[in-house]
N, C-alpha and C positions, 0 to 999 in steps of 0.2 A: 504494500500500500504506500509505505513511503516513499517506493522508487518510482513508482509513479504520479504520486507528486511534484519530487521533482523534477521529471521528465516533462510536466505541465507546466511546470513551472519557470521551465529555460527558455519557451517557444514566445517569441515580441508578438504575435499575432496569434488567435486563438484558431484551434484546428476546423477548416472549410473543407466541407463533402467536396470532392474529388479532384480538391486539386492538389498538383505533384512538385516537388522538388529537385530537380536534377544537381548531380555534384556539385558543380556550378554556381548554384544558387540561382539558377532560370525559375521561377512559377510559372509553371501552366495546368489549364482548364482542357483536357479532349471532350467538344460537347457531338464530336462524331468523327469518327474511324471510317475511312472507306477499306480498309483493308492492306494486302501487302499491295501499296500500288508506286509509281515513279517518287522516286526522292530525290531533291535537287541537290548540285553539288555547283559546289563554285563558279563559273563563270555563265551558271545558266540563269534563265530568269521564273521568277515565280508569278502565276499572275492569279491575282485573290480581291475579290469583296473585304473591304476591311474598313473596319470603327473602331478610331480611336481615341482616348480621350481621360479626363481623372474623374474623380464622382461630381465634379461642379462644372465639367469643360470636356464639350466635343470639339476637338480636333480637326477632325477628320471622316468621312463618312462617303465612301464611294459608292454606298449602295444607293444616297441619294441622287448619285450623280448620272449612274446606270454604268459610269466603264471602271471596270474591272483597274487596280492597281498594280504597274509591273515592280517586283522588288528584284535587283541582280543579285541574286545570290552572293558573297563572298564567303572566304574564311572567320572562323568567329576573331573581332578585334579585342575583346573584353571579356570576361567571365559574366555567363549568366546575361549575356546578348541579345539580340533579335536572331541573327544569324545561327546563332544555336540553337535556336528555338525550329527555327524554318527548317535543320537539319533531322530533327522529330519528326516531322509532316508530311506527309506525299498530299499529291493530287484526288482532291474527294473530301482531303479532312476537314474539320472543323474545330477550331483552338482558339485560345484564350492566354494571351500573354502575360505577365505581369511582371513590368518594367522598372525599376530604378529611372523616373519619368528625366532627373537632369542628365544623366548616364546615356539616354535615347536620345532627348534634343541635344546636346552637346556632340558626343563622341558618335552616334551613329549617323544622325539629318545635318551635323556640322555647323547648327547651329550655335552664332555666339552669345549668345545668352537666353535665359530659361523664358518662357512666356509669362508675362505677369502675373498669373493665376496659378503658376508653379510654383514649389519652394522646394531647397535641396532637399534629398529624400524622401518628397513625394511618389507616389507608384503611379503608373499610367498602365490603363488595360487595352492591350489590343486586338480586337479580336477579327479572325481572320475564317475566309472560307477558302482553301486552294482551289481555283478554278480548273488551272492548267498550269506545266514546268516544261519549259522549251529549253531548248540547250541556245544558243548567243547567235548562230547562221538562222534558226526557225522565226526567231523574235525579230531579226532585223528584216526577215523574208517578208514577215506580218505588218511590221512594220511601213515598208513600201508598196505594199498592196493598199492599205490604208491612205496614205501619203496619194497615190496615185487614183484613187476612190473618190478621193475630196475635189482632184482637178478632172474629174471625169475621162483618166485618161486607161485604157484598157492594161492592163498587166500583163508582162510575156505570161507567166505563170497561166492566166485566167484563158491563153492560146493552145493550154497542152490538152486541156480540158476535153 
């Protein structure tokens, strides 16, 4: 009984149904598994629905916007990152990040200073639905089909068809 006291008693935050801790110190939320499916790796690109924001401030919100957000994969730069987080995930899932929010805007978005409504050690949750993981030739492919969509001009690609 004791040892489980203070086992409760170590933790800064009181213990949340299902979510996980990696080595790391990443938090995350799986609010859905599609399975064993593609997992991205460095130089490719992720593209996901994602909200994000602290409990008083959205951020971010792409599902209002309708297009999908591309993130380029890299190596993780920091312990308990985004990057790490994305390397858990394939295409299909559904997650829930929880970020050291100045650690995010600073070191990840490169931002120089936190957004007013932030303070250091704030957490930021972001949550993500993996659309699609292209590898870096697929995404720039997409890319110019899109680019050339806009000026109404046909794609070799849309000629092999």
């Amino acid at each position: 009984m004791l040892l489980l006291m203070v086992l409760f008693s170590c933790t800064s935050e009181p213990v949340q149904t299902g979510w996980h801790q990696s080595a790391n110190g990443l938090r995350y939320k799986l609010h859905h598994s599609a399975g064993d499916t593609a997992r991205a790796r460095p130089g490719m690109y992720v593209l996901a629905d994602l909200r994000y924001g602290t409990p008083d401030t959205l951020f971010l919100d792409t599902w209002s916007s309708g297009k999908m957000a591309p993130l380029r994969m890299r190596d993780s730069q920091y312990p308990g990152d985004l990057f790490e987080g994305l390397a858990l995930v394939g295409e299909g899932d559904s997650v829930t990040f929880r970020l050291l929010a100045d650690s995010f805007f600073i070191r990840t978005t490169g931002m120089v200073m936190l957004p007013p409504s932030v303070a250091p050690g704030d957490s930021i949750d972001i949550l993500m639905v993996i659309r699609d993981i292209r590898s870096s030739r697929e995404h720039r492919i997409e890319l110019a089909r899109q680019i050339q969509g806009m000026r109404g001009i046909p794609s070799a690609m849309d000629t092999l068809h």
